[in-house]
VMD Tcl script that builds the backbone (N, CA, C; Angstrom):
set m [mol new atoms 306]
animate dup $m
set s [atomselect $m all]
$s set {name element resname resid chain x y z} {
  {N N UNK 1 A 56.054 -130.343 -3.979}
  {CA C UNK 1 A 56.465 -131.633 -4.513}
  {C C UNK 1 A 57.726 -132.115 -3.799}
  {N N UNK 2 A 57.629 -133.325 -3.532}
  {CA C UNK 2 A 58.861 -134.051 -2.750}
  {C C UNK 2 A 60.073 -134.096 -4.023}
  {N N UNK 3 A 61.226 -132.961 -4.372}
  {CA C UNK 3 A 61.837 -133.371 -5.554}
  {C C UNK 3 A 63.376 -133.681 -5.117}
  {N N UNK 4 A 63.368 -133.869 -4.087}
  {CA C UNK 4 A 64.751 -134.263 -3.211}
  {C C UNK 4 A 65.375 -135.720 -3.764}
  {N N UNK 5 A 64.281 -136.346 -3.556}
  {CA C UNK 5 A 64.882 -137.839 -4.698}
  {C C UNK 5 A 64.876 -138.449 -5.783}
  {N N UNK 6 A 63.865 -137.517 -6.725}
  {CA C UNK 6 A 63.373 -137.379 -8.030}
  {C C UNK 6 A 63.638 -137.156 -8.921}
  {N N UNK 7 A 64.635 -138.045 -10.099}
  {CA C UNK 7 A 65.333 -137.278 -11.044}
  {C C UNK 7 A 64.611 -136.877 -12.243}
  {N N UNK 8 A 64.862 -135.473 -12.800}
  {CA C UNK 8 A 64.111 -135.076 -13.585}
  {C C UNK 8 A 64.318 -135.337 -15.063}
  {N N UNK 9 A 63.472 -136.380 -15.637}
  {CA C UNK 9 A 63.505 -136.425 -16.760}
  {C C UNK 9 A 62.429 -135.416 -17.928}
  {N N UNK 10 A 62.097 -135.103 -18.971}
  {CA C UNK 10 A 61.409 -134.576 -19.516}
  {C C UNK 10 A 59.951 -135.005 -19.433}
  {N N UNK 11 A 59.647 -136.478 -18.664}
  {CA C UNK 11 A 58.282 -136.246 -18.838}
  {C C UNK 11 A 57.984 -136.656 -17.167}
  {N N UNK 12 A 58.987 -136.197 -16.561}
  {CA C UNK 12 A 58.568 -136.804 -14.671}
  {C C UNK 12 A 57.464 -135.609 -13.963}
  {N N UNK 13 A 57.589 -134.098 -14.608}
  {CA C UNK 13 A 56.557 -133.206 -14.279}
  {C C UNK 13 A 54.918 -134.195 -14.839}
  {N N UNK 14 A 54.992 -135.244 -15.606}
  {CA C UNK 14 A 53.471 -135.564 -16.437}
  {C C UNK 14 A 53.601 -136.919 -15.213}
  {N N UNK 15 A 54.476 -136.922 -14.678}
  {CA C UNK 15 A 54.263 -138.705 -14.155}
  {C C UNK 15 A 53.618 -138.042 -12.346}
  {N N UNK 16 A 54.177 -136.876 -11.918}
  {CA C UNK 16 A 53.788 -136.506 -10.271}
  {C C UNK 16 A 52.815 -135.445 -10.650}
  {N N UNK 17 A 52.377 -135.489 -11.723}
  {CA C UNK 17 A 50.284 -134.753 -12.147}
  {C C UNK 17 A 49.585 -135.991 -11.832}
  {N N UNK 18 A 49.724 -137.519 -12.703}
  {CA C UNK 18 A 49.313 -138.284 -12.728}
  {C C UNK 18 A 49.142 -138.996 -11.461}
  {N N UNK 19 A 50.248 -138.923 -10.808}
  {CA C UNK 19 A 49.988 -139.607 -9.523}
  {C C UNK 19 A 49.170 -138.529 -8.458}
  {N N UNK 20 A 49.559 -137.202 -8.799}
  {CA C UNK 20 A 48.529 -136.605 -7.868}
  {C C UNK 20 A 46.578 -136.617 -8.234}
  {N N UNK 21 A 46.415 -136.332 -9.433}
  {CA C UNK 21 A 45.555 -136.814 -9.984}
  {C C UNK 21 A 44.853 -138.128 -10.001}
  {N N UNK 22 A 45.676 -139.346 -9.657}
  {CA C UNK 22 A 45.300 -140.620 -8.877}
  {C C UNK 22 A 44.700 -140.357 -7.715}
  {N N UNK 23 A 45.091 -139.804 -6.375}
  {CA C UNK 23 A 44.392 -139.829 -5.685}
  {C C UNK 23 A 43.080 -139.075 -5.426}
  {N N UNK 24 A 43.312 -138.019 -6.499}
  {CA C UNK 24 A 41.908 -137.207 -6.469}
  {C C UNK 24 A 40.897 -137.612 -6.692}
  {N N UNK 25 A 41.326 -137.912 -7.899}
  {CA C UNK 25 A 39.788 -138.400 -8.984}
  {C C UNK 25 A 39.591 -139.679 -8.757}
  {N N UNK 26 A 40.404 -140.665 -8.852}
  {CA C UNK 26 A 40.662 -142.168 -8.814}
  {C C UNK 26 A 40.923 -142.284 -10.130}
  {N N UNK 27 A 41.337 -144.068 -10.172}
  {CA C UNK 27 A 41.586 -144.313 -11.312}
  {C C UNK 27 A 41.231 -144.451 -12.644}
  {N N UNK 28 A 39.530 -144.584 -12.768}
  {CA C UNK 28 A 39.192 -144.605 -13.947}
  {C C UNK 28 A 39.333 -143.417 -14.777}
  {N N UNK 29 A 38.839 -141.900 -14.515}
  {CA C UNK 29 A 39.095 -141.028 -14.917}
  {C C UNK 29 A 40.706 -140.553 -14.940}
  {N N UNK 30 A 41.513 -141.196 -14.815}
  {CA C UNK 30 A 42.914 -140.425 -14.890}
  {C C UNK 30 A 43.059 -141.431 -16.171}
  {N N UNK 31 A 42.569 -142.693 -16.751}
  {CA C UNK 31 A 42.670 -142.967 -17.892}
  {C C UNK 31 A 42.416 -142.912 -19.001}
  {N N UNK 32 A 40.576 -142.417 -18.785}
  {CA C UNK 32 A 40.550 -141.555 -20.162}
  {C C UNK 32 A 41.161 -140.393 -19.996}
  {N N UNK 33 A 41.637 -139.423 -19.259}
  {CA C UNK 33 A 42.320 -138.093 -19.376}
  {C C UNK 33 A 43.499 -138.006 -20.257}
  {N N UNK 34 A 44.328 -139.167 -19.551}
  {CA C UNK 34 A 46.124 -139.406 -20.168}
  {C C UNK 34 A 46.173 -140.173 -21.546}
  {N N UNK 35 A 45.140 -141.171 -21.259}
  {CA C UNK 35 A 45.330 -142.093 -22.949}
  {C C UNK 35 A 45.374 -141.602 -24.326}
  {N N UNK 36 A 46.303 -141.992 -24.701}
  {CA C UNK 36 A 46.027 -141.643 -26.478}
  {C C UNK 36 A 44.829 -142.220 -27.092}
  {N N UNK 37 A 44.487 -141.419 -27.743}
  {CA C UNK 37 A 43.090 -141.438 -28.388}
  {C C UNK 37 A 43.362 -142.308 -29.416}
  {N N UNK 38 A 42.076 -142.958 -29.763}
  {CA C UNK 38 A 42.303 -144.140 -30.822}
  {C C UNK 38 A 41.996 -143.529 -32.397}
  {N N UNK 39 A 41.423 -144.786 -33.219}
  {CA C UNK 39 A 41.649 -144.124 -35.177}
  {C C UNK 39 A 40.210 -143.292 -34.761}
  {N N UNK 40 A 40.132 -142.448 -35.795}
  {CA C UNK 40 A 39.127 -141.542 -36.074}
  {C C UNK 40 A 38.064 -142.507 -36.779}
  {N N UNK 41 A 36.386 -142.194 -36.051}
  {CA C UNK 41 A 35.641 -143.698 -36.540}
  {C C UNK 41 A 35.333 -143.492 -38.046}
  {N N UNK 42 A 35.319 -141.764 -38.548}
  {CA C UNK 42 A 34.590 -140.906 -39.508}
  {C C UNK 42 A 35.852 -141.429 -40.638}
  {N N UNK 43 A 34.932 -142.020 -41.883}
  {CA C UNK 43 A 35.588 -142.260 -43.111}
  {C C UNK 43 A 35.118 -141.538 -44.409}
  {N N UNK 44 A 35.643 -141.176 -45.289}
  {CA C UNK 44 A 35.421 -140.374 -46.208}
  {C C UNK 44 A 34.854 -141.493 -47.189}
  {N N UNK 45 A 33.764 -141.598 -48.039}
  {CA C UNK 45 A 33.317 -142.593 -48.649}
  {C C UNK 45 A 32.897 -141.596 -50.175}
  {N N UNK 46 A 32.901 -142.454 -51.428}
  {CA C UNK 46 A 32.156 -141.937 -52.320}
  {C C UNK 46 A 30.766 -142.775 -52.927}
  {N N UNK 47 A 30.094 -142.061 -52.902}
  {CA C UNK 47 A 28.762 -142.686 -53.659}
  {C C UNK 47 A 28.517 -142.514 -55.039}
  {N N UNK 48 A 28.096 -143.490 -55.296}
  {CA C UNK 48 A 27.557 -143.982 -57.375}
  {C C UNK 48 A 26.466 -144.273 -57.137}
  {N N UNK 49 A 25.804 -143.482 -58.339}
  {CA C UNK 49 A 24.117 -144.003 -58.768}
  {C C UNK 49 A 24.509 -145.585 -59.440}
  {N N UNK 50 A 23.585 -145.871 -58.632}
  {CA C UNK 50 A 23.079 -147.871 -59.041}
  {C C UNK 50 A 22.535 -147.591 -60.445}
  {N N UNK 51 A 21.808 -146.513 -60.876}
  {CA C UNK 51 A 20.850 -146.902 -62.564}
  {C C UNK 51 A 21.427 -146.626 -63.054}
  {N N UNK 52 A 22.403 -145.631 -63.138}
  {CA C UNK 52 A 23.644 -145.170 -64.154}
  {C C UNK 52 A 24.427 -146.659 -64.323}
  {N N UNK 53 A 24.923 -147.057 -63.346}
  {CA C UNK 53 A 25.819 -148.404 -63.225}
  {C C UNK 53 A 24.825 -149.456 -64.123}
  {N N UNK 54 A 23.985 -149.623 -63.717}
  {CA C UNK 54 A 23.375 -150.782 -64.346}
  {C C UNK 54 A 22.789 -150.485 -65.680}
  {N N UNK 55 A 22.664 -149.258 -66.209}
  {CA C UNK 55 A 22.182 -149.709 -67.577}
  {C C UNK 55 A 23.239 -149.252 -68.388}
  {N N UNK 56 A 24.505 -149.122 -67.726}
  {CA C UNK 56 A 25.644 -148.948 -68.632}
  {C C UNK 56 A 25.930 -147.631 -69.076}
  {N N UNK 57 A 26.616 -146.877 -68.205}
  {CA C UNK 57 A 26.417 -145.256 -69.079}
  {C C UNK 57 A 27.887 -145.268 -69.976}
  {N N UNK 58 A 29.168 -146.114 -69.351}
  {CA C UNK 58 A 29.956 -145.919 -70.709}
  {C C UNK 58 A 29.392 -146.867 -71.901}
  {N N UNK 59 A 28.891 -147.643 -72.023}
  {CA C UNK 59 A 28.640 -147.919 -72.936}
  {C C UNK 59 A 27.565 -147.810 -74.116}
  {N N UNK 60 A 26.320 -147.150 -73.035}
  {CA C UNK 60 A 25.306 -146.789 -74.074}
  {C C UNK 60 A 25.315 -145.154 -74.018}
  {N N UNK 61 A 24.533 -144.589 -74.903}
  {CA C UNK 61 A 24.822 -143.153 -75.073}
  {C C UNK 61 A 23.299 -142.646 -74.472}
  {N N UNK 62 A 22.468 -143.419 -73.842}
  {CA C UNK 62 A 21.579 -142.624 -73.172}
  {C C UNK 62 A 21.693 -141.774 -72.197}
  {N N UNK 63 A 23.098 -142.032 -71.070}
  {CA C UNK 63 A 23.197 -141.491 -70.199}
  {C C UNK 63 A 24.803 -140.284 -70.414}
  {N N UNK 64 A 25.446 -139.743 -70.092}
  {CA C UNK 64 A 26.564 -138.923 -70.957}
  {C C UNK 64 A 27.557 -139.293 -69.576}
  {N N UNK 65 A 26.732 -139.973 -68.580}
  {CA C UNK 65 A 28.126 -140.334 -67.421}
  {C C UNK 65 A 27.490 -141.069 -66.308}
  {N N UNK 66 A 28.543 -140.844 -64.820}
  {CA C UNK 66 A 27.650 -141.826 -63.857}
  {C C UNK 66 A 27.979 -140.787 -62.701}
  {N N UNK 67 A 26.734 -140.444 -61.874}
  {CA C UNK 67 A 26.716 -139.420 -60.697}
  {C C UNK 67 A 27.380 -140.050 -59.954}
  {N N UNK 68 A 28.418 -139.023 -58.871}
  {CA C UNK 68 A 29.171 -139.454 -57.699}
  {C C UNK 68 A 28.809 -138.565 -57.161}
  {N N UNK 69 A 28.935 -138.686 -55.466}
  {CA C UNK 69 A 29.049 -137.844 -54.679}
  {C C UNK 69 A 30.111 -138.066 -53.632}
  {N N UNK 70 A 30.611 -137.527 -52.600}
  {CA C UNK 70 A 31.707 -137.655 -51.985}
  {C C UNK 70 A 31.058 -137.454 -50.519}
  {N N UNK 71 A 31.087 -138.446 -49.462}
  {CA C UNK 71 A 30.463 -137.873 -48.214}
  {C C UNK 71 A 31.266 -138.577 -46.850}
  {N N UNK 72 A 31.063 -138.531 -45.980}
  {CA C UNK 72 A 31.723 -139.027 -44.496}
  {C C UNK 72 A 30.503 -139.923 -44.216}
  {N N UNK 73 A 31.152 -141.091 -43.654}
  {CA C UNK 73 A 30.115 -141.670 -42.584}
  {C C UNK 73 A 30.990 -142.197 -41.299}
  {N N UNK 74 A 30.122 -143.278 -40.303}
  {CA C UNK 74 A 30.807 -143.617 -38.628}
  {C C UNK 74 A 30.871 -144.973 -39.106}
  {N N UNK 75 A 32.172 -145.124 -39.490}
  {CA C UNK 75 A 32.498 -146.993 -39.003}
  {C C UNK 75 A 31.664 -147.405 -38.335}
  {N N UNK 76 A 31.547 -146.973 -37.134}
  {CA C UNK 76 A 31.106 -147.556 -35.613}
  {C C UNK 76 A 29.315 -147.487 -35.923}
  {N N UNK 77 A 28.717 -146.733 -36.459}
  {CA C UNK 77 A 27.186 -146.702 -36.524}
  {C C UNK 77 A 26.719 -147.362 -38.025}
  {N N UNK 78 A 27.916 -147.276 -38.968}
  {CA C UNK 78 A 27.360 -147.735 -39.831}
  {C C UNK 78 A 28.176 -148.755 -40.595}
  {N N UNK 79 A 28.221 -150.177 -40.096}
  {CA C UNK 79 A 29.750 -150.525 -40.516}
  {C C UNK 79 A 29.282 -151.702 -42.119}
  {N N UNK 80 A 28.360 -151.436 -42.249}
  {CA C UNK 80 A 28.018 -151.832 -43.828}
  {C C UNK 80 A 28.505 -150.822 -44.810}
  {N N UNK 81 A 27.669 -151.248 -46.743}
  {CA C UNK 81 A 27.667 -150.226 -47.233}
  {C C UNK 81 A 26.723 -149.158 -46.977}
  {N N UNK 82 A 26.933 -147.995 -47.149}
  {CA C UNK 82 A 25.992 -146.650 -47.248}
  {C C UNK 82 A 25.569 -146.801 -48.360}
  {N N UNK 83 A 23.843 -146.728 -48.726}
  {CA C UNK 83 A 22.861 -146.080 -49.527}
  {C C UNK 83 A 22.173 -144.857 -49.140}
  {N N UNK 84 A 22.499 -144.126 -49.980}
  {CA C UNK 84 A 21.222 -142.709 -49.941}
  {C C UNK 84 A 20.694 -142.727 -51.112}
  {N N UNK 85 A 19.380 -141.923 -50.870}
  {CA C UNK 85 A 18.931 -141.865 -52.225}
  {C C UNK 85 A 18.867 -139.801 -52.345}
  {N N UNK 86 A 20.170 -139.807 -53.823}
  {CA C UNK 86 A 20.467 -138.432 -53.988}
  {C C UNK 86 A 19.822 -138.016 -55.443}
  {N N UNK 87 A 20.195 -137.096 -55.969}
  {CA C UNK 87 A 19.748 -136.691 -56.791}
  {C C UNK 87 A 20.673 -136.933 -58.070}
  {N N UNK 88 A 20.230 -137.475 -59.201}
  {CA C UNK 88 A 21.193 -138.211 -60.048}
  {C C UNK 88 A 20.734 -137.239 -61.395}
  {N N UNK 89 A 21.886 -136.131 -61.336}
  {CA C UNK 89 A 21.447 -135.352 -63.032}
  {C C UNK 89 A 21.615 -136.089 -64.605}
  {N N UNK 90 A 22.461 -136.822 -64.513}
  {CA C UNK 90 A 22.001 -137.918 -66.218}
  {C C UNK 90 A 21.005 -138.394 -65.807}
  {N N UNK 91 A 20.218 -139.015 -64.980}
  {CA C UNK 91 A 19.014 -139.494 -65.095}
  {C C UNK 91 A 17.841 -138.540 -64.795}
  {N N UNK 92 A 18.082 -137.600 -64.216}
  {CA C UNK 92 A 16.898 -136.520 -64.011}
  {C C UNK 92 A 16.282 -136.951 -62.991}
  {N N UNK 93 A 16.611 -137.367 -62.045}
  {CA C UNK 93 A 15.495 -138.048 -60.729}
  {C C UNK 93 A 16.570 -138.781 -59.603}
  {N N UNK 94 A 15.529 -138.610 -58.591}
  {CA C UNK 94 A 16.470 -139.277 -57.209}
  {C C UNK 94 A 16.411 -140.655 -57.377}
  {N N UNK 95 A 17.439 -140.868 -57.458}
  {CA C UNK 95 A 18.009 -142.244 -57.635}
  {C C UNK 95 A 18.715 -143.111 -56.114}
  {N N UNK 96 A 19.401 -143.962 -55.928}
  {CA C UNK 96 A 19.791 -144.843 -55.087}
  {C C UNK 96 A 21.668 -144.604 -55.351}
  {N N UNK 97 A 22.549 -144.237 -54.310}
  {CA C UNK 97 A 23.305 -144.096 -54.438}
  {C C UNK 97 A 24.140 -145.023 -53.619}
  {N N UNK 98 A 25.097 -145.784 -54.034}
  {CA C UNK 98 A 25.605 -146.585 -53.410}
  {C C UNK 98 A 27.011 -146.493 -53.039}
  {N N UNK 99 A 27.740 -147.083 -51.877}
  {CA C UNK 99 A 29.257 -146.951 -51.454}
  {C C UNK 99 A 29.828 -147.820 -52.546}
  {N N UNK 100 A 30.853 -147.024 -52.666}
  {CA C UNK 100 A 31.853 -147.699 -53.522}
  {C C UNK 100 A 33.202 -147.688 -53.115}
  {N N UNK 101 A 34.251 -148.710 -53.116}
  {CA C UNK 101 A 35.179 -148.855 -53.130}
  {C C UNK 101 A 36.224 -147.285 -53.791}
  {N N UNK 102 A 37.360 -147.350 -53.055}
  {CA C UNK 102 A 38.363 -146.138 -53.890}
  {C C UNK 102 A 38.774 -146.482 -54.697}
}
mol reanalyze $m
mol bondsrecalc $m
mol representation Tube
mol addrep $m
């Protein structure tokens, strides 16, 4: 390394990688290498049964509550709400589970 005129700061060893690494690879790849990575696309979401919700489980006594489940999905692949259809124990049957707000 030419360090005769080079004053060394704490990150000048990351700046004469980069420039040697410029001429190797070229430039596109020395930018995804160095860049900070962006938000994480994966969100933690919870799901509610829709029949529990709609026929009222606090208020009528047929049902004793309302199924949740807790799951991840991809912003990026899925940027609506998430439906699955899970298994809903107050109602006894696979039901329609929907994203809900926190």
């Amino acid at each position: 390394f030419p360090v005769s005129n080079f004053y060394f700061f704490p990150f000048s060893f990351l700046l004469l990688r980069i420039e040697e690494e410029k001429k190797e690879l070229g430039e596109s790849k020395i930018q995804r290498r160095f860049m900070p990575k962006g938000k994480n696309p994966r969100v933690t979401v919870i799901l509610e049964c829709t029949s529990c919700v709609r026929n009222g489980a606090d208020k009528k006594k047929e049902s004793p509550g309302i199924s949740r489940y807790i799951t991840q999905k991809n912003r990026h692949n899925t940027p609506g709400r998430l439906e699955l259809k899970k298994f809903c124990p107050y109602c006894y049957k696979h039901t329609i589970h929907g994203e809900i707000k926190k």
